[in-house]
LOKOLRO-887771 format. One record per residue (C-alpha): x, y, z. Coordinates in steps of 0.05 Angstrom, whole numbers, padded with zeros to 5 digits, always signed. Layout:
BEGIN
XYZ ...
//
This chain:
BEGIN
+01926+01717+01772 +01973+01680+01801 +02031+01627+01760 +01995+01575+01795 +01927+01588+01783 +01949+01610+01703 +01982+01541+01709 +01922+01505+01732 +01874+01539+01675 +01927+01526+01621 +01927+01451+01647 +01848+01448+01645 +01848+01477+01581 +01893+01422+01548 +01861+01359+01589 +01795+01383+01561 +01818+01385+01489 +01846+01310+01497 +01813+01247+01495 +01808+01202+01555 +01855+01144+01549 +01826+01099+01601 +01865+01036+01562 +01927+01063+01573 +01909+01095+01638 +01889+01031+01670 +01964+01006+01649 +01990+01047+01698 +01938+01060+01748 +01901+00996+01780 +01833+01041+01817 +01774+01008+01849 +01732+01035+01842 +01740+01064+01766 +01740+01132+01760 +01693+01164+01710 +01745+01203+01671 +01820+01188+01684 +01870+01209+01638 +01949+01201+01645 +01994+01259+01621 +02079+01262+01616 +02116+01276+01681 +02108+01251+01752 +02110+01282+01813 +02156+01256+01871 +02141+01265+01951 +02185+01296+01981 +02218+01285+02050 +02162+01320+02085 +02098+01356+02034 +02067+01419+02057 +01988+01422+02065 +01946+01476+02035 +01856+01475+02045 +01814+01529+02050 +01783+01530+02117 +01724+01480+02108 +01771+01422+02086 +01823+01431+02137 +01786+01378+02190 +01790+01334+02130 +01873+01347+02107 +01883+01304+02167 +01861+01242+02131 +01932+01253+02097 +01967+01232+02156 +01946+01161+02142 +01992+01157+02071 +02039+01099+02083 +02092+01134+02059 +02086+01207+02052 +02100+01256+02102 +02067+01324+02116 +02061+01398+02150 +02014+01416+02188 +01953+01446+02149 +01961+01510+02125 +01902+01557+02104 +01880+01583+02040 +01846+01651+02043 +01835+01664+01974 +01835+01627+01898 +01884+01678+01883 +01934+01653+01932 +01941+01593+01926 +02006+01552+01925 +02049+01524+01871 +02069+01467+01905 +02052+01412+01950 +01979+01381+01970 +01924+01435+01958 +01853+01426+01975 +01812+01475+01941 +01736+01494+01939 +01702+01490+01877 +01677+01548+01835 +01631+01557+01786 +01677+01553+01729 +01710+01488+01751 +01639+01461+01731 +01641+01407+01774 +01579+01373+01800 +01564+01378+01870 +01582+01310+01892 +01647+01304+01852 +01723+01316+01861 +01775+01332+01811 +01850+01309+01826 +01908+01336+01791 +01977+01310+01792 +02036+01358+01761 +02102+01363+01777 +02090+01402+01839 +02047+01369+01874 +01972+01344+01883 +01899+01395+01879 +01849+01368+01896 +01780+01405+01883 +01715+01402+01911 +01651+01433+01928 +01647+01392+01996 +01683+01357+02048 +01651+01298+02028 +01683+01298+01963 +01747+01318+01982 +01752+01260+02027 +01735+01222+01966 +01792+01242+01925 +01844+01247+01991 +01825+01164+01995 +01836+01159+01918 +01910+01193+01936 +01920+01137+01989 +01894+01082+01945 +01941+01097+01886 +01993+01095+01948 +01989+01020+01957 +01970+01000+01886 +02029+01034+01852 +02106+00996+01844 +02127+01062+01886 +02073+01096+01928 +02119+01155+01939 +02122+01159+01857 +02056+01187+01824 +02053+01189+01749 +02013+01265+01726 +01946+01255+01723 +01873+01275+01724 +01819+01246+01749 +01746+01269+01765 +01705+01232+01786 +01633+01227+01836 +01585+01168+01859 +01527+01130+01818 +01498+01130+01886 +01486+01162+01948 +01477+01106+01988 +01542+01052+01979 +01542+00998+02045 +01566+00940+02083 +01531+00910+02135 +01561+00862+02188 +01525+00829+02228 +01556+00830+02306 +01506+00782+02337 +01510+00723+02309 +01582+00735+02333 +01619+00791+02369 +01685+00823+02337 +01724+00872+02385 +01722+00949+02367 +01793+00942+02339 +01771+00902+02279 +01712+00941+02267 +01763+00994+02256 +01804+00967+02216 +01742+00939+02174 +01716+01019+02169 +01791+01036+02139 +01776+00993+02085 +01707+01018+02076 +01741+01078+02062 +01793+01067+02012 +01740+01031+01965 +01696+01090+01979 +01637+01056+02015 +01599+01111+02054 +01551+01065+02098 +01566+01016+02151 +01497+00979+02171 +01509+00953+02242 +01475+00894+02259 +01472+00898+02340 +01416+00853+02363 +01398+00786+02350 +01364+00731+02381 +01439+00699+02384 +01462+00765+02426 +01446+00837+02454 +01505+00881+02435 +01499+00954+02458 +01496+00983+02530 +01432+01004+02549 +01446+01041+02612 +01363+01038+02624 +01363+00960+02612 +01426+00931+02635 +01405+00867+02636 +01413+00870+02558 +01484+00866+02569 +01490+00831+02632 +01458+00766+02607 +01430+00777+02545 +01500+00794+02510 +01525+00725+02531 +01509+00660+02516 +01529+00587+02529 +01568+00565+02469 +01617+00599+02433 +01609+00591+02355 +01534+00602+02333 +01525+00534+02310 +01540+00500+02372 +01489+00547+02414 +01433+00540+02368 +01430+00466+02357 +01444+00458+02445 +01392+00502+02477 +01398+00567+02449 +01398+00594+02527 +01440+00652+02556 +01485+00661+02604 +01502+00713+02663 +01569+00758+02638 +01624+00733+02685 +01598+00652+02682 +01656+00606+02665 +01607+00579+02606 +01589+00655+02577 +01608+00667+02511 +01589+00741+02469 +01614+00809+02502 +01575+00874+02472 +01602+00949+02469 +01588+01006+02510 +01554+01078+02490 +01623+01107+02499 +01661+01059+02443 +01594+01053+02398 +01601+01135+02399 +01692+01129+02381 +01668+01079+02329 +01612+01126+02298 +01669+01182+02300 +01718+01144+02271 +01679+01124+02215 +01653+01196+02208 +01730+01218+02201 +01729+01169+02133 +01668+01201+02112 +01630+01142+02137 +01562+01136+02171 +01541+01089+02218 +01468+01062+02208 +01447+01015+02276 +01399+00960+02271 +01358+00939+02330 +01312+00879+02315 +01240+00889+02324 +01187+00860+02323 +01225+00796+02309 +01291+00760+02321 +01282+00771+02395 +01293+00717+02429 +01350+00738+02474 +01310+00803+02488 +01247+00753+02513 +01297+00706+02551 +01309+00775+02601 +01246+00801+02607 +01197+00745+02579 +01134+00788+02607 +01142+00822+02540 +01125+00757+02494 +01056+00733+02477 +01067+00676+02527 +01092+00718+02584 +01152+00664+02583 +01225+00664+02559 +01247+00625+02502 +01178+00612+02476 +01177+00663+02420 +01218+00715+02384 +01166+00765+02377 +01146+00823+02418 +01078+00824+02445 +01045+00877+02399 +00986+00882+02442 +01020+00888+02502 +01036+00970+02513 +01090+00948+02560 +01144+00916+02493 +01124+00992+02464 +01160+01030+02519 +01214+00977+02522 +01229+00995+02445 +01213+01063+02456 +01264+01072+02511 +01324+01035+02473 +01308+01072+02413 +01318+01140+02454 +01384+01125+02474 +01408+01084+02409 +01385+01154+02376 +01428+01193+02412 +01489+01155+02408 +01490+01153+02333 +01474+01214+02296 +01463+01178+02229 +01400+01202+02196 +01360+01127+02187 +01357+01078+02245 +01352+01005+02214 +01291+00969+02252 +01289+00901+02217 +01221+00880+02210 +01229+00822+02184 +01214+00744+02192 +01170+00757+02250 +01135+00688+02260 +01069+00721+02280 +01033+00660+02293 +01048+00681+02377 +01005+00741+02353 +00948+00694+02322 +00923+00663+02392 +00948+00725+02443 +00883+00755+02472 +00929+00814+02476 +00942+00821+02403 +00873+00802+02380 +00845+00856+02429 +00890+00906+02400 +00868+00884+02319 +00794+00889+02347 +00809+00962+02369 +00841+00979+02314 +00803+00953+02263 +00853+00909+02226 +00845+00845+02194 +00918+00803+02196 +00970+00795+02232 +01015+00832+02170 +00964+00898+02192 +00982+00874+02264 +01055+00893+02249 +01048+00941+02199 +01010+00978+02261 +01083+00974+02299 +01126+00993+02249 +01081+01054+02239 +01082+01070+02322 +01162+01061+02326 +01164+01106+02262 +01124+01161+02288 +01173+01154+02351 +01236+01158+02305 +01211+01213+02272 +01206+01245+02337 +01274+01236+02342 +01292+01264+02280 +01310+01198+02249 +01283+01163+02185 +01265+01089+02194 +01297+01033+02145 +01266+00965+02144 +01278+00904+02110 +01222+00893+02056 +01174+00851+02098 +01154+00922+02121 +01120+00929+02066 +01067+00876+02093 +01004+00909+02114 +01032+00978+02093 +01091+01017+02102 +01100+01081+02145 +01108+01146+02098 +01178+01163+02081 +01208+01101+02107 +01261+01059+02065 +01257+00990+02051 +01324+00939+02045 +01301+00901+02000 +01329+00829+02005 +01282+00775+01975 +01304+00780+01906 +01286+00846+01868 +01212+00843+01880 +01204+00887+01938 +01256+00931+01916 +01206+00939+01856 +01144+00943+01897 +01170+00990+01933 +01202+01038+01882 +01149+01031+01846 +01096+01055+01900 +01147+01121+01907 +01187+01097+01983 +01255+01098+01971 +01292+01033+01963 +01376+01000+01983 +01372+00937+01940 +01417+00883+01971 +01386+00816+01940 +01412+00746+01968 +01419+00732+01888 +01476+00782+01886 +01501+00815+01959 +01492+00759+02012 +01568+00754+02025 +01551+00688+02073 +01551+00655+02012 +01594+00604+01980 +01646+00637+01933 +01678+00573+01904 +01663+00512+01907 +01628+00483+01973 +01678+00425+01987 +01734+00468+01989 +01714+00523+02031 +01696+00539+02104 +01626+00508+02127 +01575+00570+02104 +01499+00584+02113 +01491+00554+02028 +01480+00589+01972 +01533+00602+01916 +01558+00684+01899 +01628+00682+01862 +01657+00747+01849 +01639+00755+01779 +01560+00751+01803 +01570+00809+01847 +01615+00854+01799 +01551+00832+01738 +01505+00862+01793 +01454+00920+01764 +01419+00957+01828 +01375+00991+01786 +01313+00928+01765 +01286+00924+01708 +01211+00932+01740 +01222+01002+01762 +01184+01054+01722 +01237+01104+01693 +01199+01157+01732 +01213+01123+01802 +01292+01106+01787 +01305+01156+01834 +01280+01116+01894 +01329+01066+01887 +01384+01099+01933 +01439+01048+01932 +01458+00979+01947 +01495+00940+02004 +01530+00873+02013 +01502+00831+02077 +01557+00798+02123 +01513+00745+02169 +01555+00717+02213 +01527+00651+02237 +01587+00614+02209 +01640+00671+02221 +01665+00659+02288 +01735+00695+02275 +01749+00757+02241 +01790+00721+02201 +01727+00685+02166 +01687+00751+02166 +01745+00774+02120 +01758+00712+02083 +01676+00719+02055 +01679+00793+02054 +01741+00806+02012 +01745+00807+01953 +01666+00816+01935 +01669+00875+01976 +01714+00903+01918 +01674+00883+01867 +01610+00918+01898 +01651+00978+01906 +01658+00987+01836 +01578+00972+01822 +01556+01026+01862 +01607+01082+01850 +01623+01076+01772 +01583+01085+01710 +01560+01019+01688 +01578+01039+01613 +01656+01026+01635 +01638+00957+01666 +01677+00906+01639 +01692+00842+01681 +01760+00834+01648 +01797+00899+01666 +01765+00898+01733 +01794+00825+01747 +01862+00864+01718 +01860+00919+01765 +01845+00875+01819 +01905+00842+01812 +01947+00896+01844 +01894+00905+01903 +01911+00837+01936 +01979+00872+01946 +01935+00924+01982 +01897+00862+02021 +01968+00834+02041 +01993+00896+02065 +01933+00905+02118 +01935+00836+02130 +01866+00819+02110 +01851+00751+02107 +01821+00753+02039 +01797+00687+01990 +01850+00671+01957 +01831+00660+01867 +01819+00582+01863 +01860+00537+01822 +01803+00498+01797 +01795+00498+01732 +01721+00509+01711 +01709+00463+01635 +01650+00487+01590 +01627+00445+01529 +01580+00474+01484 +01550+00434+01423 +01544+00457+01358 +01487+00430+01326 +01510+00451+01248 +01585+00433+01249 +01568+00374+01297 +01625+00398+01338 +01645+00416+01416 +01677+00481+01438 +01713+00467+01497 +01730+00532+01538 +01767+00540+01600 +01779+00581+01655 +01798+00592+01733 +01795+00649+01778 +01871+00654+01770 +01893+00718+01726 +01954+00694+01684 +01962+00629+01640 +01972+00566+01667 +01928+00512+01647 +01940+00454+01623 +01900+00405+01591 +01892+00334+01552 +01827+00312+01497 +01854+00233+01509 +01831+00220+01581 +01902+00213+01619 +01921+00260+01665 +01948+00330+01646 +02022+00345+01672 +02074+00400+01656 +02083+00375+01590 +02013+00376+01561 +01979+00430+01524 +01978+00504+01545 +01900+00534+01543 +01907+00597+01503 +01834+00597+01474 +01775+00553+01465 +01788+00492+01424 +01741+00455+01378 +01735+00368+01373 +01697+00337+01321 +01698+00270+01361 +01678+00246+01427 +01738+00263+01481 +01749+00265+01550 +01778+00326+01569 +01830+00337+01634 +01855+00405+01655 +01894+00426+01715 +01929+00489+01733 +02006+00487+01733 +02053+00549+01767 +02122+00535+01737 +02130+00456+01733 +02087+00438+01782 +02008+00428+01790 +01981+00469+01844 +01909+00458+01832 +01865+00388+01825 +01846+00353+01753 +01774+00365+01733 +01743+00327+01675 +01692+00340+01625 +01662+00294+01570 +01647+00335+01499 +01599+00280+01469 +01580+00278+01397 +01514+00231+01403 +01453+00196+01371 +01414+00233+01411 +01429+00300+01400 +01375+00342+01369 +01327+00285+01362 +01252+00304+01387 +01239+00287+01463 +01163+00274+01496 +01153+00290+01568 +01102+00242+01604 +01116+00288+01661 +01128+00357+01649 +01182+00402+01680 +01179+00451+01739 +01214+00507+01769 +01273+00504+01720 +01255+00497+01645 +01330+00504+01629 +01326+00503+01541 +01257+00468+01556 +01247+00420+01500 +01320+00418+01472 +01352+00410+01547 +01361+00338+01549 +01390+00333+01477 +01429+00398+01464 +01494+00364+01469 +01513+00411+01534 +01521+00381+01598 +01501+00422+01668 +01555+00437+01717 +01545+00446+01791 +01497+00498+01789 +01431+00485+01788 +01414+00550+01758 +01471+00547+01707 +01415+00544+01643 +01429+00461+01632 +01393+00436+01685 +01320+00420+01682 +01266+00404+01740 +01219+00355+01760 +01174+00364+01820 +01138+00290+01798 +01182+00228+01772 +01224+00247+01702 +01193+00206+01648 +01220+00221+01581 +01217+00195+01511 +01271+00206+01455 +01247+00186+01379 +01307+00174+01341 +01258+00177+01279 +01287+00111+01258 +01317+00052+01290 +01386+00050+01332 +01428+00003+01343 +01449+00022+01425 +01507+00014+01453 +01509+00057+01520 +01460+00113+01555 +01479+00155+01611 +01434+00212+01639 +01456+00260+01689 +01423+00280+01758 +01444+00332+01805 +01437+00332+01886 +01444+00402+01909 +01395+00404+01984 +01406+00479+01983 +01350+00485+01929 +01320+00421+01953 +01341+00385+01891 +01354+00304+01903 +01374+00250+01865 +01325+00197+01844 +01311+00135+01878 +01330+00089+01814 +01337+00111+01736 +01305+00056+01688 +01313+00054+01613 +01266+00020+01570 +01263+00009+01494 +01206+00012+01441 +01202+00002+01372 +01129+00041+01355 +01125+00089+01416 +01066+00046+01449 +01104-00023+01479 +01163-00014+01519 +01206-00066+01539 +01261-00056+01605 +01329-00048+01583 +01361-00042+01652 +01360-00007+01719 +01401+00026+01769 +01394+00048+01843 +01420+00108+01872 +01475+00091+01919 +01494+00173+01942 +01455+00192+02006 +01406+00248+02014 +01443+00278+02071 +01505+00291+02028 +01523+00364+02042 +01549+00383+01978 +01526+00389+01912 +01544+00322+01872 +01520+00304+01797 +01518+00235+01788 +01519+00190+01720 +01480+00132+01708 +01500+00097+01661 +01478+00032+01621 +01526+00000+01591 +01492-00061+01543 +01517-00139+01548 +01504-00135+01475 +01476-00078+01426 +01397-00067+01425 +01354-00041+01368 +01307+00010+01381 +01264+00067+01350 +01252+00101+01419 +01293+00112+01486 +01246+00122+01548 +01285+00142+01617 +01235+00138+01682 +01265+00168+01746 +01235+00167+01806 +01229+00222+01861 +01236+00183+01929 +01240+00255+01966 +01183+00283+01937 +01223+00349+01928 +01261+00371+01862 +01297+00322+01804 +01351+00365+01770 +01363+00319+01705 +01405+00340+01642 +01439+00312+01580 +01408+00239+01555 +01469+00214+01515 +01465+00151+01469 +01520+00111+01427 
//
């Protein structure tokens, strides 16, 4: 045996007879995602002015990913013939045996004084642990400077994604590049290209070349602009033409590139769906035989069937991946409903709807695929009318299809709009870039669990993975694509790689503190942590008392707050931990760096009121969101500006509520809160009326106020009304009527009385 591999054992021996430190281990090493075991030992080991390369044959393709260390230099690869040769120093890539008892998938790393091993079974997951090596590069004070280590580590899952979409907008090659780099460092292993759309055709298809000559190019250049003017296309080489697309030859260097990182590159052509620019070429394959008319393909027509049939055969040989994505999804399918082409075809073939109608194509282009060698992925409207056998289903609406599906034994990549739509708000919406709605901060993604709790223990195994979505209708830069990307993407990294046991939102928003140096240093455009401070009062119904809690997305101390309404400045209180008020305040915070205030003042009202806890009657009942259902309106906690923060409670009729103080009040002041927030159709009401009533039965007006915010208002607003009495009024019971002018959703909360 050699002293290097007596060395090695000897060092095995004592890491497995210690405990793993991950406390002090995160300290020192800032990882994303967490390894499963990682334990820090004495000693460090310093590069050198240039670091020889060891690998037994299989990993010496791999080595090369070495070359890409910022700051390291290195020999060329040298081979290892044997485990008992191996060198004592330097980088050494070794193949597992049976006594390292490593699992197939996983790597171990070692760091000693001489150098870095690196074992594996694979290349795979040697590729793994060579991108762990380059991430510690740029995360550590001194990336030539590793402290002795060992990690070992290996995936939750096989299947870890991003998906971009490249239609909505096109990005040149050289970003998708530098997008796949860091793919790789966070260990992602699937890039999900989105290359058709109805807003643009972005792959050569030397057999259709109109798909690139006019159907790649369109007449305005952000998405917005072209699908609220026309939504027509353009000739490549107009003055007017806006897209571009990529050609066989850079889709194939892309596909490599990616492969290099230990990457795979899933492509998604629409179908039967989301056609439009498809149908604006060659509208003899809609239902209406014209262009612009419909996005669908004309199932009954055998014509769109050897149009798909043909792409697919070249898209299949330009990208070796396994699944082809086919998209399936939001077909309109009433073009299908009155098309004596389609209806001939159900009457053939003996089915009933239209969901049979494309379950029937999905099925064809599968069999085709499969043909091909290639395993179909759809997103889970496949799973109308039946779903081909072995075929995977994105599941996107929520978790339900993801559970349908798992359920029925397909196998399932969850990547929910709750969770992993990273077109989403992050912060709030009136400080951030116009996006499609919705609201995903970073904690929701990193508090993401792929694995539902609707899937039978015995079908677990079906659920493969998850993926965050990048749709680009509001992305018209790269810069914005990795402004929303960054740093969710980080967080998702960590939810699909690490054992959810070690989750823990706090040391991962520790760690990730050292990554934005990582960001800066490729130059990524990433959202910066808001200033804002976020206030949370929460009642407590025994002490009569508020908690007031604080918090922003910023790491390190630095708020500053007042409980007497004037405005916070350097000089005011330092938030160090929730603080408790016995009386009614109003509460300011800001965020302070040094002397000044870099962030603005928010303000929160902790109420201590006489209607807190009493007994409320609902003349109309609740819908949608039940919030703390009876308590809501009287729990002494106020909603914020989420509508599905817990607080806030909905009305699809008018609110008409009834609070029993269980004895006469003398009344000073109400205020109720509503909340306008058109992204879950949720309005405020037309005018809020308060009336009074000493036996429950006769009610007399106490005052009424109109709305005065319009509907159209983009962002969400809560609003106060408030009555305010000439003179104090007696009462037994407090009745509030609302009415719901846009027949949609009322989102009311807290009833407060003095």
């Amino acid at each position: 045996m050699t002293q290097y591999a007596r060395r090695l054992v000897l060092g095995l021996l004592v890491l497995s007879s210690m405990a793993v430190i991950p406390a002090l281990a995160q300290n020192q090493l800032s990882l994303i995602p967490e390894p499963n075991t990682l334990e820090i030992h004495e000693g460090e080991f310093v590069f050198p002015s240039v670091t020889p390369v060891y690998a037994f044959d299989e990993f010496s393709d791999v080595a090369l990913l070495l070359s890409e260390h910022p700051y390291a230099h290195f020999t060329p690869v040298e081979r290892i013939k044997s485990h008992k040769r191996i060198p004592e120093n330097g980088v050494r890539l070794i193949r597992a045996r049976e006594e390292d008892k490593l699992p197939a998938d996983a790597y171990r790393l070692v760091v000693d004084t001489g150098g870095v091993t690196i074992t594996a079974h694979q290349p795979a997951a040697i590729i793994n642990g060579i991108l762990t090596l380059l991430q510690l590069a740029y995360t550590q004070p001194d990336g030539r400077i590793l402290p002795a280590m060992m990690i070992e580590d290996r995936p939750r899952f096989a299947y870890r994604g991003l998906h971009l979409d490249v239609s909505r907008h096109f990005y040149p090659l050289s970003f998708l590049k530098k997008f796949i780099d860091l793919m790789a460092l966070y260990k992602f292993n699937m890039f999900h290209w989105h290359l058709t759309d109805g807003a643009g055709w972005r792959l050569e298809i030397k057999q259709y070349p109109e798909l690139t000559r006019k159907a790649a190019w369109r007449t305005h250049v952000t998405w917005k602009d072209w699908w609220q003017n026309g939504r027509r296309y353009l000739n490549e080489g107009d003055p007017n033409a806006s897209g571009g697309y990529y050609t066989q030859n850079e889709a194939r260097e892309l596909v490599a590139y990616a492969a290099r990182k230990g990457i795979t590159v899933i492509p998604e052509i629409e179908m039967p769906g989301h056609s439009d620019e498809v149908l604006a070429v060659y509208p003899e394959l809609s239902c209406s035989g014209q262009a612009y008319q419909h996005a669908e393909f004309c199932i009954g027509n055998e014509e769109s069937f050897t149009f798909l049939t043909n792409v697919l055969n070249e898209v299949a040989d330009v990208f070796p991946s396994e699944y082809i994505h086919i998209g399936g999804d939001e077909a309109g399918k009433e073009s299908w409903k009155t098309c004596p082409k389609c209806q001939a075809l159900m009457e053939k073939e003996g089915l009933k709807t239209v969901d049979e109608l494309q379950s029937y194509a999905v099925k064809r282009i599968d069999a085709f695929l499969k043909t091909k060698g290639k395993k179909l992925i759809g997103w889970d409207e496949i799973l109308e009318g039946g779903i081909p056998e072995g075929a995977t289903v994105m599941s996107w609406r929520g978790e339900e299809g993801g559970i349908q599906a798992a359920n029925a034994g397909h196998n399932v990549i969850m990547t929910p709009n709750s969770h992993l739509y990273f077109d989403y708000y992050q912060s709030d919406p009136r400080t951030q870039p116009e996006a499609i709605g919705g609201y995903i901060p970073l904690r929701n993604v990193y508090e993401y669990e792929p694995i539902p709790a609707g899937v039978a223990a015995d079908k677990v195994i079906h659920i493969l993975g998850a993926q965050g979505n990048i749709w680009t209708e509001y992305m018209p830069t790269t810069e914005q694509v990795e402004y929303m990307a960054f740093p969710r993407a980080l967080a998702l990294a960590e939810v699909v790689w690490s054992d959810p046991k070690q989750r823990d939102w706090k040391d991962f928003n520790e760690r990730l503190q050292q990554h934005y140096k990582l960001l800066q240093k490729f130059h990524v455009n990433y959202y910066r942590p808001s200033y804002r401070v976020d206030i949370a009062v929460h009642f407590n119904p025994d002490t009569l008392t508020n908690t007031v809690s604080m918090s922003t997305e910023q790491y390190g101390p630095g708020i500053r707050y007042t409980t007497d309404g004037k405005e916070p400045d350097a000089k005011s209180a330092l938030y160090t931990e929730p603080i408790e008020l016995s009386v009614p305040a109003t509460v300011k915070a800001a965020y302070f760096v040094d002397s000044g205030r870099v962030g603005p003042v928010t303000m929160a009202k902790a109420d201590v009121h006489k209607a807190i806890g009493k007994t409320v009657s609902y003349q109309t009942p609740w819908d949608t969101y039940a919030a703390e259902e009876t308590r809501t309106l009287v729990n002494g906690s106020k909603g914020g500006q989420r509508a599905d923060d817990g607080q806030w409670q909905g009305f699809r009729n008018n609110v008409d509520v009834t609070v029993d103080f269980e004895r006469r009040e003398e009344l000073h002041r109400v205020a109720v809160d509503f909340l306008q927030d058109r992204a879950v159709n949720g309005y405020l009401p037309g005018e809020v009326k308060v009336l009074l009533s000493d036996n429950g039965k006769n009610f007399r007006e106490a005052g009424t106020l109109v709305n005065d915010i319009s509907p159209e208002e983009r962002f969400p607003v809560s609003k106060t009304f408030e009555f305010q009495f000439d003179s104090p009024q007696t009462a037994r019971y407090l009745r509030i009527v609302a009415t719901n002018v846009q027949h949609e959703l009322l989102l009311t909360d807290e009833v407060v009385v003095y």
